[in-house]
LUMSEMI-354784 format. One line per 8 residues: number of its first residue (from 1); their letters; for each residue x, y, z of C-alpha. Coordinates in steps of 0.2 Angstrom, whole numbers. Each point is the difference from the previous one (the first is absolute). Layout:
NUM	a	X:Y:Z  ... .
***
This chain:
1	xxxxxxxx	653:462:477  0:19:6  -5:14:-13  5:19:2  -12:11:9  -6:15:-9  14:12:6  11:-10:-7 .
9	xxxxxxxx	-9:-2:-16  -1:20:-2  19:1:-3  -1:-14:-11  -13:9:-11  12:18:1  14:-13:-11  -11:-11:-9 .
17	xxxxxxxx	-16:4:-4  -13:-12:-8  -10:0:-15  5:-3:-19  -1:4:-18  -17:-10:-7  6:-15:-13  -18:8:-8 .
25	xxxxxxxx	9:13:-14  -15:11:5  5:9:15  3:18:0  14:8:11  -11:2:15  -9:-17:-1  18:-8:7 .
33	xxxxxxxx	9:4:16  18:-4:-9  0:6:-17  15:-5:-11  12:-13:12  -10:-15:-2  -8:-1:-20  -2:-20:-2 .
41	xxxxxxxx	-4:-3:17  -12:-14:2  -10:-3:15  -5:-19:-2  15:-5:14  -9:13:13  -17:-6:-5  3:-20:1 .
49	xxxxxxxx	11:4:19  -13:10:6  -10:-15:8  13:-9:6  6:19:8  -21:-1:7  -1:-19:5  17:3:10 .
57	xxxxxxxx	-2:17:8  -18:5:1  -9:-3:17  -14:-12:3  -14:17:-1  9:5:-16  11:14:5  16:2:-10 .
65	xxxxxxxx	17:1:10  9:16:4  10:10:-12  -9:-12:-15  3:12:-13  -10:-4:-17  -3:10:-18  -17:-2:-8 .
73	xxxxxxxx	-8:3:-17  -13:8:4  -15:2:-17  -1:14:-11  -16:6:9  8:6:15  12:13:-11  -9:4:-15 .
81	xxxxxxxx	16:7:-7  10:-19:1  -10:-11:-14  11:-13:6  -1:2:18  10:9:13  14:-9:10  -2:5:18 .
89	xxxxxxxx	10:-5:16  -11:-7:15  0:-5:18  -10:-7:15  -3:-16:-12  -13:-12:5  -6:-16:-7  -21:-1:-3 .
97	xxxxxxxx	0:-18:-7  -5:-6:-16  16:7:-6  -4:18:2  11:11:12  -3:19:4  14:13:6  1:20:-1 .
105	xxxxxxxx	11:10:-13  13:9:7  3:18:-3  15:2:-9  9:12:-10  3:-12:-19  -20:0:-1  -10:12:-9 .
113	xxxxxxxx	-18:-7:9  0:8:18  -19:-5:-2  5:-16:4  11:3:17  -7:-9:14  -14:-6:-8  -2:-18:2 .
121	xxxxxxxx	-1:-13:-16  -5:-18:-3  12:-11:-11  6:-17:-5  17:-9:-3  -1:6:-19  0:19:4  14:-3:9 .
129	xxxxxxxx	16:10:-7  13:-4:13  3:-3:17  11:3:15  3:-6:17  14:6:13  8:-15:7  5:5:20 .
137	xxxxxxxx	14:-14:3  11:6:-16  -2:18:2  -16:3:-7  6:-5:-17  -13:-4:-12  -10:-16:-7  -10:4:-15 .
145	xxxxxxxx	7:15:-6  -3:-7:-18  0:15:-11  19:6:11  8:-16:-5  -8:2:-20  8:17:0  18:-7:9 .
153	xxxxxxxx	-1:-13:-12  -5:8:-18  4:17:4  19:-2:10  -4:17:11  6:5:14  16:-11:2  -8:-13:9 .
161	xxxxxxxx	-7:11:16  -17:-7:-4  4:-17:3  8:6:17  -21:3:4  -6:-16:-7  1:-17:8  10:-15:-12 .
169	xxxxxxxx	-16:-6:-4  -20:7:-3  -6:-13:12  7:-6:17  6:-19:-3  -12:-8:10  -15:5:-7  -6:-12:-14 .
***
C-alpha cells in the first residue's frame, strides 16, 4: 500500500488540520488545537489502532511512513500554563521499541506553545490523541482521521465535505 508524500500531505493539513479538544475538562483555550468542534471526543479508538497503524506501516529500523500525521498529549510540564497537557500535531514519527515512539511538533497557528515547534518528544500509544494517514491509490483520502469522523458524526458540519477527505473506514481492510 502507497502513502502520500509530504507535499501532498501539506495541502491536506491547509483543509484539515489535526489535533483536538482534551476529554480532560482542564484544558485551557490554548492547551487544544480545535477548541469548541469536538467536546466528547474520545481518543480510546485512535489509541487502541495506533499499533495496528505501527505493526502495518512502520519500517524494520522503526521509521514511520510518509505523510503519518499523529496528535499527542504531551504533559503539563512542557506548558506550565496547560495543567492538563497541551495537544500538539506532530511529524517524522518513529518507533523506539518497548512502545515508545518520538516525532517533532509542528508549527502551527491553533497552538499557543511555539516553544515546542520542532522540538522532538518521546510518546506512547496512550498520549495519542488522533491520527492521520493519506492514502495515495484513493486520492489521498484519510485513514484514522478519528476526531473528523466524531465531529461529522456528533456535530453534523459542514454538509458532508469532511467525509469526501476520509476513507469509508479508519483502517484499510486488510490490516487485522
Amino acid at each position: 500500500m502507497r502513502f502520500a508524500r509530504p507535499p501532498l500531505l501539506a495541502a491536506l493539513l491547509a483543509v484539515a488540520p489535526i489535533g483536538a479538544i482534551a476529554q480532560v475538562t482542564d484544558l485551557a483555550p490554548g492547551c487544544q488545537t480545535s477548541p469548541l468542534r469536538v467536546l466528547g471526543y474520545n481518543p480510546a479508538s485512535a489509541q487502541e489502532s495506533f499499533a495496528t497503524l505501527a505493526r502495518h506501516t512502520f519500517a524494520e529500523d522503526g521509521t514511520g511512513p510518509d505523510g503519518l500525521g499523529v496528535s499527542v498529549v504531551l504533559p503539563p510540564e512542557l506548558a506550565q500554563d496547560c495543567p492538563g497537557g497541551t495537544i500538539e500535531p506532530m511529524r517524522g514519527i518513529r518507533a523506539l521499541g518497548d512502545g515508545r515512539y518520538e516525532g517533532w511538533v509542528v508549527p502551527n497557528s491553533m497552538s499557543s506553545h511555539g516553544h515546542l515547534f520542532a522540538e522532538t518528544f518521546t510518546f506512547t500509544a496512550d498520549q495519542v490523541w488522533d491520527w492521520t494517514l493519506p492514502a495515495l491509490e484513493d486520492g489521498g483520502r484519510l485513514f484514522g482521521a478519528y476526531r473528523m469522523r466524531w465531529t461529522y458524526t456528533h456535530r453534523s458540519v459542514d454538509g458532508g465535505s469532511i467525509m469526501i477527505r476520509l476513507m469509508p473506514s479508519p483502517l484499510p481492510a486488510d490490516w487485522n
